[in-house]
Backbone bond lengths (Angstrom), bond angles and torsions (degrees), N, CA, C in turn:
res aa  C-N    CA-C-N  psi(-1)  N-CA   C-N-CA  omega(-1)  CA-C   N-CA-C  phi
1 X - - - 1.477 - - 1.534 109.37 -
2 X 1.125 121.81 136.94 1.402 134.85 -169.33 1.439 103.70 -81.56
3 X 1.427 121.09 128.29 1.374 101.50 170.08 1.734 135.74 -78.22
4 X 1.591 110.64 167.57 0.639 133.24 -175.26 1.846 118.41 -30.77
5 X 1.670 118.60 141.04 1.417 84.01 175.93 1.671 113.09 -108.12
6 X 1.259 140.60 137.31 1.336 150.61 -131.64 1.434 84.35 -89.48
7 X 1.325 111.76 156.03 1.607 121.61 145.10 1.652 129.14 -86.05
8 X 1.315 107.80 -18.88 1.203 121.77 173.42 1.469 127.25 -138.43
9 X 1.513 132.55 128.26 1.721 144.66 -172.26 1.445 93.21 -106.30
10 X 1.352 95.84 134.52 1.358 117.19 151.43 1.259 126.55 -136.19
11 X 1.592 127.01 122.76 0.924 123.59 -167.75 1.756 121.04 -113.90
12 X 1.072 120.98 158.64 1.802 119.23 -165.57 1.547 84.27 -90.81
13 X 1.504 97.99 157.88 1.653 101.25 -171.88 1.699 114.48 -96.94
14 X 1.575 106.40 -33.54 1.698 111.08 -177.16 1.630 102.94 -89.91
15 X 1.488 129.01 125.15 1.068 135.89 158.25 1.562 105.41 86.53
16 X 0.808 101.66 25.00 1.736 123.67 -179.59 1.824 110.95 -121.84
17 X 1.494 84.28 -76.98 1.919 113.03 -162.11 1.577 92.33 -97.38
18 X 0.823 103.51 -55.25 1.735 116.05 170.15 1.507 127.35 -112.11
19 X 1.276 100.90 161.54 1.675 99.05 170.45 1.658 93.97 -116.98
20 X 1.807 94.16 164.23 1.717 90.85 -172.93 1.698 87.91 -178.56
21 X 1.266 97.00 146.69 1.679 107.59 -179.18 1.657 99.58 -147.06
22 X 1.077 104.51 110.36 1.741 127.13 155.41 1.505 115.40 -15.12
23 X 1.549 97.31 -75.36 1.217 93.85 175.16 1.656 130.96 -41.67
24 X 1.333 121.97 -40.40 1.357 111.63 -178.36 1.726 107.68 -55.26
25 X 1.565 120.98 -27.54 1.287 108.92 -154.42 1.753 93.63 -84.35
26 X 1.166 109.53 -22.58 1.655 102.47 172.25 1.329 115.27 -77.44
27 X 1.355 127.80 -25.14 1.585 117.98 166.19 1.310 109.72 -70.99
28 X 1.166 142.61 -27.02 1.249 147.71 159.57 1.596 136.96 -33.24
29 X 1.788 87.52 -56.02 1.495 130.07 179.89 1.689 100.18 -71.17
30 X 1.686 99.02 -62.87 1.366 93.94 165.71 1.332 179.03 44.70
31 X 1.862 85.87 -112.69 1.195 123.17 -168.93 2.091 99.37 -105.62
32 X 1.391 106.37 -38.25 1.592 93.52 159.96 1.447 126.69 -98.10
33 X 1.453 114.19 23.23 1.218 114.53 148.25 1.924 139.67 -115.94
34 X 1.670 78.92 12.01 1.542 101.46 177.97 1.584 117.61 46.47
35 X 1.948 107.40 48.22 1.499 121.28 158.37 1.192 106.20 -127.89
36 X 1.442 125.09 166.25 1.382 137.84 164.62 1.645 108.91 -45.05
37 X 1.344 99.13 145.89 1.390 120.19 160.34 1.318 114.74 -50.25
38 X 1.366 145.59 -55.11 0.811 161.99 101.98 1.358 133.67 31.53
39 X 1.457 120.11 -58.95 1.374 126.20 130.30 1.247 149.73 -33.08
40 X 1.417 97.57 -59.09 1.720 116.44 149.66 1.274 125.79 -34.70
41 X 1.540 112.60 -57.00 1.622 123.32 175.92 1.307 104.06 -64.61
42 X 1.560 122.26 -73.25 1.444 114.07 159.14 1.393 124.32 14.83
43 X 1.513 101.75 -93.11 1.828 132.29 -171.56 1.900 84.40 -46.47
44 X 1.370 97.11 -87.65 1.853 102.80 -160.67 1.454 106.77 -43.21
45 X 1.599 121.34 -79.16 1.098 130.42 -144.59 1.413 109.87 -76.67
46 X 1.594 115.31 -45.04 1.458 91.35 -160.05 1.494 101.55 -104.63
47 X 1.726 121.71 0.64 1.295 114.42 154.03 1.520 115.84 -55.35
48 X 0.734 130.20 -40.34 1.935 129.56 -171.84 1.354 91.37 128.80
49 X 1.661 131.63 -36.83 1.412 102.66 -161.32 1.190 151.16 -50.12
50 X 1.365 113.97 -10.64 1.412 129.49 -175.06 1.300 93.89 -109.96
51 X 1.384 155.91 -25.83 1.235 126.54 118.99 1.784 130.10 12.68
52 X 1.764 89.13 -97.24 1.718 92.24 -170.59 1.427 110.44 -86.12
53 X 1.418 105.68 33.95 1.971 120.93 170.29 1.521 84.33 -101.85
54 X 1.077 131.03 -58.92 1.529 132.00 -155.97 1.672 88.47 -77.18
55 X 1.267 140.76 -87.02 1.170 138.94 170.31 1.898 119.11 -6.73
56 X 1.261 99.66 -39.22 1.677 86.46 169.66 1.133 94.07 119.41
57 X 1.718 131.76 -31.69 1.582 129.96 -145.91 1.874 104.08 -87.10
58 X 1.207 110.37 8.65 1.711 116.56 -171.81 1.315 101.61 -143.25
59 X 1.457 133.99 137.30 1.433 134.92 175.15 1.509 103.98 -77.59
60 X 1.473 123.56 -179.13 1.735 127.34 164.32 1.550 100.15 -56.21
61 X 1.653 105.90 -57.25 1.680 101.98 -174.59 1.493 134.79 -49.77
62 X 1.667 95.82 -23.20 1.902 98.96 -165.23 2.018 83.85 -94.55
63 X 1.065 107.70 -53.93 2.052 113.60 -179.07 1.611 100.10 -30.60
64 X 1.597 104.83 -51.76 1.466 90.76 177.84 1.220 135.03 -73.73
65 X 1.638 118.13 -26.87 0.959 129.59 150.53 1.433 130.16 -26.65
66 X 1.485 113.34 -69.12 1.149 116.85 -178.57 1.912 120.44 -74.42
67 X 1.286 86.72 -18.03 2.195 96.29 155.43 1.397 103.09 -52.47
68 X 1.173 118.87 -56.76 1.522 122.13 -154.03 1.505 122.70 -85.52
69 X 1.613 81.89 12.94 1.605 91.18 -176.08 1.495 105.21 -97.26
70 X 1.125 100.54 -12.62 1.445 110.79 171.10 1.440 136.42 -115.63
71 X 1.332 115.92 -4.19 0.933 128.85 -173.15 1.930 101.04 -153.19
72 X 1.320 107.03 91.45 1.999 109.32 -162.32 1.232 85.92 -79.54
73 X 1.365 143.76 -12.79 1.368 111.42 -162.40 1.429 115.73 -101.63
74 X 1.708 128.67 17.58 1.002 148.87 175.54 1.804 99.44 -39.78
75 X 1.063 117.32 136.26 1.115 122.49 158.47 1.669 118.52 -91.57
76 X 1.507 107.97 -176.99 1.398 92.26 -139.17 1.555 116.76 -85.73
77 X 1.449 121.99 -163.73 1.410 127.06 -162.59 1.664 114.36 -41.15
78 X 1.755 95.70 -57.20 1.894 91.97 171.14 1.271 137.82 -74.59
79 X 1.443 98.14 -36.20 1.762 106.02 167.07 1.667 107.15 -68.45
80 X 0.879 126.69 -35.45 2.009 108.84 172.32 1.470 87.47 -56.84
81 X 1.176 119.77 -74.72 1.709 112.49 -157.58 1.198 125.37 -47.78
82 X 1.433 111.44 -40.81 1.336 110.41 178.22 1.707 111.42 -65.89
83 X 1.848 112.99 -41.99 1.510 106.80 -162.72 1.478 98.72 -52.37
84 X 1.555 120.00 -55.69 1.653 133.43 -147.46 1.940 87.77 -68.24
85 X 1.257 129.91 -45.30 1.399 119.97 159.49 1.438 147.21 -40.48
86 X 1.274 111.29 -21.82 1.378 120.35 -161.86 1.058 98.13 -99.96
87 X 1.908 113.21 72.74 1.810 95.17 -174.57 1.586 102.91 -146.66
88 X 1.400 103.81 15.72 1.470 101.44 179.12 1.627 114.35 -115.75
89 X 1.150 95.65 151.24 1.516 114.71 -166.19 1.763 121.08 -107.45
90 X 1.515 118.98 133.32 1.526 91.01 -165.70 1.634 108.38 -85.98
91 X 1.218 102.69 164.98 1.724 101.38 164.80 2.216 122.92 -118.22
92 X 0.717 70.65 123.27 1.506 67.51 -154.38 1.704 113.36 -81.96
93 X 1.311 91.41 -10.39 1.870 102.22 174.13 1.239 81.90 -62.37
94 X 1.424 149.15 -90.60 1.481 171.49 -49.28 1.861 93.85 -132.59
95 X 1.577 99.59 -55.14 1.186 113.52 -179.75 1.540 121.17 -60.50
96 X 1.184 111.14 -39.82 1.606 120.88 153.94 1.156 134.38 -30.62
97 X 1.881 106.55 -56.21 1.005 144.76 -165.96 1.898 90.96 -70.37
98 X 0.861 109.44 -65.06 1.972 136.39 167.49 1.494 96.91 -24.43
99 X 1.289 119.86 -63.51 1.279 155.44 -164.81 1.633 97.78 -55.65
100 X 1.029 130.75 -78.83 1.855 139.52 164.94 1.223 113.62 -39.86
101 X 1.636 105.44 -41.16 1.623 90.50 -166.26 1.652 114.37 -83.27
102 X 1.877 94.96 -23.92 1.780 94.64 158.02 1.319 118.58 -34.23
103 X 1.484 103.48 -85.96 1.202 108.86 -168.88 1.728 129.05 -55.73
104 X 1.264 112.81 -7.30 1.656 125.39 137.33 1.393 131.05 -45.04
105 X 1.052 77.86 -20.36 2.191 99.36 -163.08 1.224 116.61 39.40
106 X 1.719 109.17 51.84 1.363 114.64 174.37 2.279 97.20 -85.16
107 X 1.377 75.82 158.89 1.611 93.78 -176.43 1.744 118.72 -86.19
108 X 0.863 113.00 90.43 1.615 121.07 179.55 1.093 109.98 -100.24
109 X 1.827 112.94 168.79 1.640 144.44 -148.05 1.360 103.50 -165.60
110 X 1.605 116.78 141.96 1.066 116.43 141.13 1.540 126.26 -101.93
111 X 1.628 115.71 134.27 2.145 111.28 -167.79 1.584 86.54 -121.83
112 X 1.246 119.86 93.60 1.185 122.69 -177.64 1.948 95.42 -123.20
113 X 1.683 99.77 149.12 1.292 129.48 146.71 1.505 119.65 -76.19
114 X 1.761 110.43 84.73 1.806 99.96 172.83 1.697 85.78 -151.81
115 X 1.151 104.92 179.30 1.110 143.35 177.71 1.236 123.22 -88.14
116 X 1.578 141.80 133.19 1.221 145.13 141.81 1.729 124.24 0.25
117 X 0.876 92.30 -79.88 1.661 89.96 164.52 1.325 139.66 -55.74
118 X 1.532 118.50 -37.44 1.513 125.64 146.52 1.474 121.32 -69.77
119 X 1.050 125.67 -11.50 1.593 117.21 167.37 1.445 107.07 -98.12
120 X 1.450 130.49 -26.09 1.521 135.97 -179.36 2.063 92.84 -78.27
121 X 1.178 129.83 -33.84 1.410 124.15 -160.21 1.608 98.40 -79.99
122 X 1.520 117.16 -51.29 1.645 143.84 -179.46 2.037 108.96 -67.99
123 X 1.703 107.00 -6.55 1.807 87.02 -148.28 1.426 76.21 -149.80
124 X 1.622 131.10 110.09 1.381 121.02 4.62 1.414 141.53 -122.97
125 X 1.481 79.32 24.78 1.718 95.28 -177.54 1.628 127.31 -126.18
126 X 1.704 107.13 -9.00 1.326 86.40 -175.88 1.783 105.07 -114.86
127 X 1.077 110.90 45.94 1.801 128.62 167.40 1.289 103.77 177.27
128 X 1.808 102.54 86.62 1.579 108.27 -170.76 1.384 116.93 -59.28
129 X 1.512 116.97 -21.62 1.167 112.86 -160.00 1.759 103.28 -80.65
130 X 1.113 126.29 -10.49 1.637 124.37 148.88 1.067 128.65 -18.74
131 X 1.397 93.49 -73.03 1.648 115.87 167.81 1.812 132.75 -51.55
132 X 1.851 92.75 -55.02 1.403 112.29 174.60 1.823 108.73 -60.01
133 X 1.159 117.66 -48.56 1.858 123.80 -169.83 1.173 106.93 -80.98
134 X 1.460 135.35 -56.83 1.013 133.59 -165.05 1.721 130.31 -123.35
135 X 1.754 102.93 124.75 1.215 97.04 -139.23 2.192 85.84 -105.14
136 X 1.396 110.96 5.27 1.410 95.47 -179.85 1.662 95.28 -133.75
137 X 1.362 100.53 139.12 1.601 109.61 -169.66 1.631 120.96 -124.31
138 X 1.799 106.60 80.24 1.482 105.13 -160.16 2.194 91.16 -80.64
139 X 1.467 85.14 115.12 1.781 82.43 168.66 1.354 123.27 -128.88
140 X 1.091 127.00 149.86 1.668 114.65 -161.64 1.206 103.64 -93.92
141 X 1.390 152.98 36.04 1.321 143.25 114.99 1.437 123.56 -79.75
142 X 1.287 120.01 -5.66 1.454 115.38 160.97 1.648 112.33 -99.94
143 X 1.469 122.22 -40.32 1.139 121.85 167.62 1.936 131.11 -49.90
144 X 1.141 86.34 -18.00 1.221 111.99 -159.16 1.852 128.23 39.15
145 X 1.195 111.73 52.91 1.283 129.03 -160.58 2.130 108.69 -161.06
146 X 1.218 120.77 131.83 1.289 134.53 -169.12 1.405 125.07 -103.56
147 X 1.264 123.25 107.05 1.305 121.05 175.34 1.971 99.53 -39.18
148 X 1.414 96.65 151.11 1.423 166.47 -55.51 1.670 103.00 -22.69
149 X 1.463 149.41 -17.30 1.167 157.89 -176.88 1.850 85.36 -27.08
150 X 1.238 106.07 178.84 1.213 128.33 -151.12 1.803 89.25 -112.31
151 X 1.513 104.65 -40.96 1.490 117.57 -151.95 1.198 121.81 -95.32
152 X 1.390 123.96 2.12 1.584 149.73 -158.55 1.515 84.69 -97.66
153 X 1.577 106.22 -60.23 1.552 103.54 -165.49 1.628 113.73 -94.11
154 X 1.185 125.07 3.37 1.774 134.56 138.90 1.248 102.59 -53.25
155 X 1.061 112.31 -47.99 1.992 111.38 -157.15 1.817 85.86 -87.04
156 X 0.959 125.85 -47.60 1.593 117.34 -168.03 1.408 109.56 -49.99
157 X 1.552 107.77 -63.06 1.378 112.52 164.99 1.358 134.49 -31.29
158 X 1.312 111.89 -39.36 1.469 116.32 -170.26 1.428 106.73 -73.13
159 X 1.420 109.98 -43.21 1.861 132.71 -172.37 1.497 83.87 -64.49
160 X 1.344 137.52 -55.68 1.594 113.88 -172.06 1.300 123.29 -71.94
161 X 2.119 119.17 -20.15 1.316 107.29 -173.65 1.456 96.07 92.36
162 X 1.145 142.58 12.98 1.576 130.76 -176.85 1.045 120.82 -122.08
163 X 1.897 144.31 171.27 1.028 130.49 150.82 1.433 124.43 -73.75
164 X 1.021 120.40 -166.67 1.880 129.96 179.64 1.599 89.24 -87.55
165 X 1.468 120.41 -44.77 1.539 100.70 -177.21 1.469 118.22 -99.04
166 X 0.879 133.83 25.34 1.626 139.14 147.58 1.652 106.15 -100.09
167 X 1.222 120.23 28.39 1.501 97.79 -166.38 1.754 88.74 -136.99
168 X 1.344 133.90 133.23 1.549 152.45 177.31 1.395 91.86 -82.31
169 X 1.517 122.92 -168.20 1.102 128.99 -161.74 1.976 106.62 150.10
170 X 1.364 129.47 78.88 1.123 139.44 159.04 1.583 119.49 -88.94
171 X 1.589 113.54 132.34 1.392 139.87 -136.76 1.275 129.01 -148.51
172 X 1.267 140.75 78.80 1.412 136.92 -145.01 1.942 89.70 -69.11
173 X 1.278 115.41 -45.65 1.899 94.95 -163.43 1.585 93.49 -82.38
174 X 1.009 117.39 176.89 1.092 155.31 160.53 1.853 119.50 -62.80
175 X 0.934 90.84 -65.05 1.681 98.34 -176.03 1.981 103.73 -52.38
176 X 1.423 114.52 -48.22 0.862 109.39 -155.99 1.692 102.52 -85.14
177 X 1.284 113.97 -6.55 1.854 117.46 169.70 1.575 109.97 -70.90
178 X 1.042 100.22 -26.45 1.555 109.01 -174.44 1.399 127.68 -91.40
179 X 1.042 101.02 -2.32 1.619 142.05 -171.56 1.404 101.09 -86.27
180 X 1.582 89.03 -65.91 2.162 100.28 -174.58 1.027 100.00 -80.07
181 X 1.107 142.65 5.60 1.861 145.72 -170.21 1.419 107.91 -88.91
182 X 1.196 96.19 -56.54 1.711 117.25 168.53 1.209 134.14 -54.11
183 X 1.483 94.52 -23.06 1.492 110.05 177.08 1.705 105.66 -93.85
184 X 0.832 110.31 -15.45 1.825 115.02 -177.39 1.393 107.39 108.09
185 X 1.549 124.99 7.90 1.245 112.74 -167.99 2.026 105.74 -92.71
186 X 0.992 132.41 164.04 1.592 136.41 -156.02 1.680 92.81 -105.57
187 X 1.272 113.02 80.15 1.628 128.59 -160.74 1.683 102.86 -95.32
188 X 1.010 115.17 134.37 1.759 121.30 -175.20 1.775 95.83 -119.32
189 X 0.991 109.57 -177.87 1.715 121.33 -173.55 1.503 94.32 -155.17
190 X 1.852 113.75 110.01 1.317 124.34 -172.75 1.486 99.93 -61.83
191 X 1.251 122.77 153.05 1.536 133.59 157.33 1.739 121.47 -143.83
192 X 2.054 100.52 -10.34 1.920 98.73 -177.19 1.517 81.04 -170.27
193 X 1.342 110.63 163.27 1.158 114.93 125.71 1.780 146.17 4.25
194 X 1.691 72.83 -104.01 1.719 116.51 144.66 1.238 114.00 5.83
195 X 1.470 100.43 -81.75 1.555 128.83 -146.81 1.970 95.18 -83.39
196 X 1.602 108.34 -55.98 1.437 107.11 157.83 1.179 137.17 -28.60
197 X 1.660 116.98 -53.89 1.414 122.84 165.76 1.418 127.88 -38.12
198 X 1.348 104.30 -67.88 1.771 150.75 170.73 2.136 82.78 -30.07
199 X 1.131 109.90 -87.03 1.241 109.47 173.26 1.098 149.08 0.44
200 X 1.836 91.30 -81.35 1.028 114.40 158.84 1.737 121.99 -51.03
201 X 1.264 89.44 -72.58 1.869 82.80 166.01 1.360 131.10 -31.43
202 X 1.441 113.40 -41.31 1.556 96.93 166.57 1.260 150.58 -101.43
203 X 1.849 98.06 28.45 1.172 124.29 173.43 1.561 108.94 -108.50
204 X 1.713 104.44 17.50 1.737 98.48 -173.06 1.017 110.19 66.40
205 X 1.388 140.56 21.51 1.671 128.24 169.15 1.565 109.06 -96.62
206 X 1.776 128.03 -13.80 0.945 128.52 164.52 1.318 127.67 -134.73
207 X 1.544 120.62 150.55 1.783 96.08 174.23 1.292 138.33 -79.18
């Protein structure tokens, strides 16, 4: 039996809607603060801080703060934000895909894990179609709660008005499909385009 067809999509924003790699924003960061790459990742990533930046529990001002505790030669408030930002890439199969389901006038979301500064750098002008497709934006610095959490996708739900089983949900990791699965929501695990379309189509979301 084919499944069900949803009233509401939500889609994850990195490696989904976009492509984007970390690393460039630390060679970036870097290279105008004259430390290793390496460092950079260090400080952000494998301290937690960009963690409880994305989580909600740290503002842009205190995240940077605590960068600069390790690295003083950070330049200043917008140029950190912008360098560690400038790291996503568009995909335009995806956007296509975006493109049909408009004109379906199916109801889409983005339920992404990011941060303040990557959704303020990306939202609302430099990948219009953000703006244009999707009109509800569950993100875990405003939610204050993190995919795979239980409560990201309670709170997503509520912001659309839907149940867990009228509601889609495409997901580049793993952990976090299994997450919305559990919850009753009709959870996919990105791997193409391709494979998205295909999907979609046989849930009646495309022809």
């Amino acid at each position: 039996m084919p499944p069900a067809t949803p009233r509401f999509l939500y889609f994850d924003l990195g490696k989904v809607l976009l492509d984007f790699d970390h690393r460039v924003g630390c060679r970036h960061l870097a290279s105008h603060a004259g430390v290793s790459e390496e460092l950079v990742w260090e400080t952000i990533f494998e301290s937690g801080i960009e963690w409880r930046y994305e989580r909600g529990e740290i503002s842009s001002r205190e995240f940077l703060e605590r960068v600069r505790e390790s690295i003083p030669t950070l330049p200043d408030f917008d140029t950190t934000l912008a360098l560690i930002s400038d790291i996503f890439v568009a995909r335009p199969d995806v956007e296509e895909i975006l493109d049909q389901l408009a004109r379906r006038n199916h109801r889409m979301g983005v339920l992404s894990n990011t941060c303040e500064a990557h959704w303020q750098h990306l939202y609302p002008n430099r990948f219009p179609f953000l703006r244009e497709r999707f009109r509800v934006h569950a993100l875990s610095f405003e939610l204050r709660a993190m995919k795979p959490e239980p409560a990201i996708y309670q709170q997503a739900l509520e912001l659309a008005g839907v149940s867990a089983a009228e509601t889609f949900f495409v997901d580049d990791r793993l952990e976090n499909v299994d997450a919305a699965a559990r919850l009753g929501i009709d959870a996919l695990q990105f791997h193409s385009a391709e494979q998205l379309a295909d999907e979609l189509a046989a849930r009646g979301l495309l022809a």
